[in-house]
C-alpha positions as CSV (number, residue, x, y, z in Angstrom):
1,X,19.3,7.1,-2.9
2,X,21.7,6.5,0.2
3,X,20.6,5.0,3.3
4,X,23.2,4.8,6.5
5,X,23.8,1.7,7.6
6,X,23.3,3.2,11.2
7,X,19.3,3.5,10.5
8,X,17.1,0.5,11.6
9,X,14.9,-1.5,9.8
10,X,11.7,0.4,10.0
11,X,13.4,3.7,9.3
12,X,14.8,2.4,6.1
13,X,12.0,1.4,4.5
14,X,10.2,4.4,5.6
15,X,12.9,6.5,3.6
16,X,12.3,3.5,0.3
17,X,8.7,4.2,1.0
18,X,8.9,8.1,1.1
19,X,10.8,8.5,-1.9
20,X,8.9,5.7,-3.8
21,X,6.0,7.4,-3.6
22,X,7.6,10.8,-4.4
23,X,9.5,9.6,-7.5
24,X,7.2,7.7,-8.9
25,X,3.6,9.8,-8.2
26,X,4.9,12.9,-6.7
27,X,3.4,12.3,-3.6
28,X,4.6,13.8,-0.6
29,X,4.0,12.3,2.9
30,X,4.1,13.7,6.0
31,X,3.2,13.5,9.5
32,X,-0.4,12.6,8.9
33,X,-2.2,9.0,9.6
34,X,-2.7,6.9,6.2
35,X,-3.3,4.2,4.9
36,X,-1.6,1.9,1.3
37,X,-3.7,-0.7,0.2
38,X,-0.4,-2.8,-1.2
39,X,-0.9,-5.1,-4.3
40,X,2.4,-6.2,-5.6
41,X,2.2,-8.9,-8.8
42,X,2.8,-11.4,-6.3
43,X,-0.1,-11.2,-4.7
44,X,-2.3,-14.2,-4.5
45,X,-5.9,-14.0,-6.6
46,X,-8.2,-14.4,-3.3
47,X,-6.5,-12.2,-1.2
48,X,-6.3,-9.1,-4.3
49,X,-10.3,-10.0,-4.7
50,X,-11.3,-9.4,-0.9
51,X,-9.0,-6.4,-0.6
52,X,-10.3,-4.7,-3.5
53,X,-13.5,-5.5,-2.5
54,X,-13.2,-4.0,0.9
55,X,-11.9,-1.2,-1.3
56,X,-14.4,0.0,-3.5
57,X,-17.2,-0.3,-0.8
58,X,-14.4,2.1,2.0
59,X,-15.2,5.6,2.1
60,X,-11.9,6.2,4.3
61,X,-10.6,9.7,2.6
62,X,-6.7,9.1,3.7
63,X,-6.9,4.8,2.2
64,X,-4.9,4.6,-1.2
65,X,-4.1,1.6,-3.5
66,X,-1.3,1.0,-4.4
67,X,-1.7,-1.7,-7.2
68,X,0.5,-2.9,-10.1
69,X,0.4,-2.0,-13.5
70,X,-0.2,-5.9,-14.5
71,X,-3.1,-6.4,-11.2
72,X,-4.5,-3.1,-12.1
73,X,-5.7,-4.0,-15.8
74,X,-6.8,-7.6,-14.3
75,X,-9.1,-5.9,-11.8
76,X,-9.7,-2.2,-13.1
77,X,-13.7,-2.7,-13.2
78,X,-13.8,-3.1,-9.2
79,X,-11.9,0.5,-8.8
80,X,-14.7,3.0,-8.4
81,X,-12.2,5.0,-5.8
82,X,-9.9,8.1,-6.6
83,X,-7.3,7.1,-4.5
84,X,-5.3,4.8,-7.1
85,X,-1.6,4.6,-7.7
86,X,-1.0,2.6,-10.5
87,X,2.9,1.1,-10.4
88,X,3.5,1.6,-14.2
89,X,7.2,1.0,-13.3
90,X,7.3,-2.3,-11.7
91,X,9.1,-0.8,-9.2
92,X,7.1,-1.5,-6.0
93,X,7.9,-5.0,-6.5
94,X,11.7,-3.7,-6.2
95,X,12.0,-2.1,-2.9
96,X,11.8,-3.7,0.0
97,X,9.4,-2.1,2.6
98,X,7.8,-5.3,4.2
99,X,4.6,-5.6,1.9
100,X,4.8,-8.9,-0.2
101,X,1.6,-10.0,-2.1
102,X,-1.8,-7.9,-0.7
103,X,-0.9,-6.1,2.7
104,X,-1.9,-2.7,4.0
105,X,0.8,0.1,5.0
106,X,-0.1,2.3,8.0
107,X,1.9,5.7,7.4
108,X,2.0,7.9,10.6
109,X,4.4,10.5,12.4
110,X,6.3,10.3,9.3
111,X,7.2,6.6,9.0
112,X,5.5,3.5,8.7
113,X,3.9,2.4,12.0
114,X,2.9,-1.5,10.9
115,X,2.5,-3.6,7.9
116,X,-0.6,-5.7,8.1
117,X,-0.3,-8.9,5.8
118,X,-3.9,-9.4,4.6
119,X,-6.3,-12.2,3.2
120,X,-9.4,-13.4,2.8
121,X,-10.3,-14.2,6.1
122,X,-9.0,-10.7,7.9
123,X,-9.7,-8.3,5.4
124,X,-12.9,-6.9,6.6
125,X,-11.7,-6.9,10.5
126,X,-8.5,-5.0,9.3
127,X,-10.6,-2.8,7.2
128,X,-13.3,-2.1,10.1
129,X,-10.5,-0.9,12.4
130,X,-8.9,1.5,10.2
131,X,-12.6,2.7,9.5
132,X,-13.2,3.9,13.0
């Protein structure tokens, strides 16, 4: 894929983001508010187990995981959600969209409106916002 060099920061990883998820899940995003639950095999143990926690208890319809291959086997008995995408290629610890380790990625008016790095002691704030 060919990015401009004349596009900022936030656009291009947007456009990684985008066509990440349409390549490798054939998921199409648009316009509409959601959320990525990011866990990359980076991610630190504490802040995958909060996360995921907060996770399987959420009810939020538009919240997806978006877990490695390698974390998803570790931690497969805490996923009771249908809004998994498994990373069988290894390539979301490839592109760079601004989500190392355990973050969540807030998609809206067709871009990515913030990264939020998370860990065990923000989780559930972060997760009671984007509940409301």
């Amino acid at each position: 894929m060919l990015i401009s060099c004349v596009q900022s920061s936030g656009n291009k990883k947007s456009v990684l983001f985008k066509s990440y998820l349409k390549s490798e899940f054939d998921f199409t995003l648009n316009t509409d508010r959601k959320y990525f639950l990011i866990i990359t095999e980076s991610a630190c143990t504490g802040c995958d187990k909060s996360a995921l926690n907060a996770f399987s208890k959420s009810n939020i319809s538009n919240l997806y995981l978006l877990i490695s291959k390698k974390n998803y086997n570790q931690w497969n008995e805490k996923m009771n959600n249908k809004n998994i995408l498994i990373d069988k290629t290894g390539n979301l610890n490839k592109i760079n969209i601004g989500a190392e380790n355990t973050a969540l990625i807030v998609w809206e008016g067709n871009s990515i409106s913030d990264v939020v790095s998370l860990t065990p002691d923000n989780v559930d704030s972060v997760f009671l916002s984007i509940s409301m």
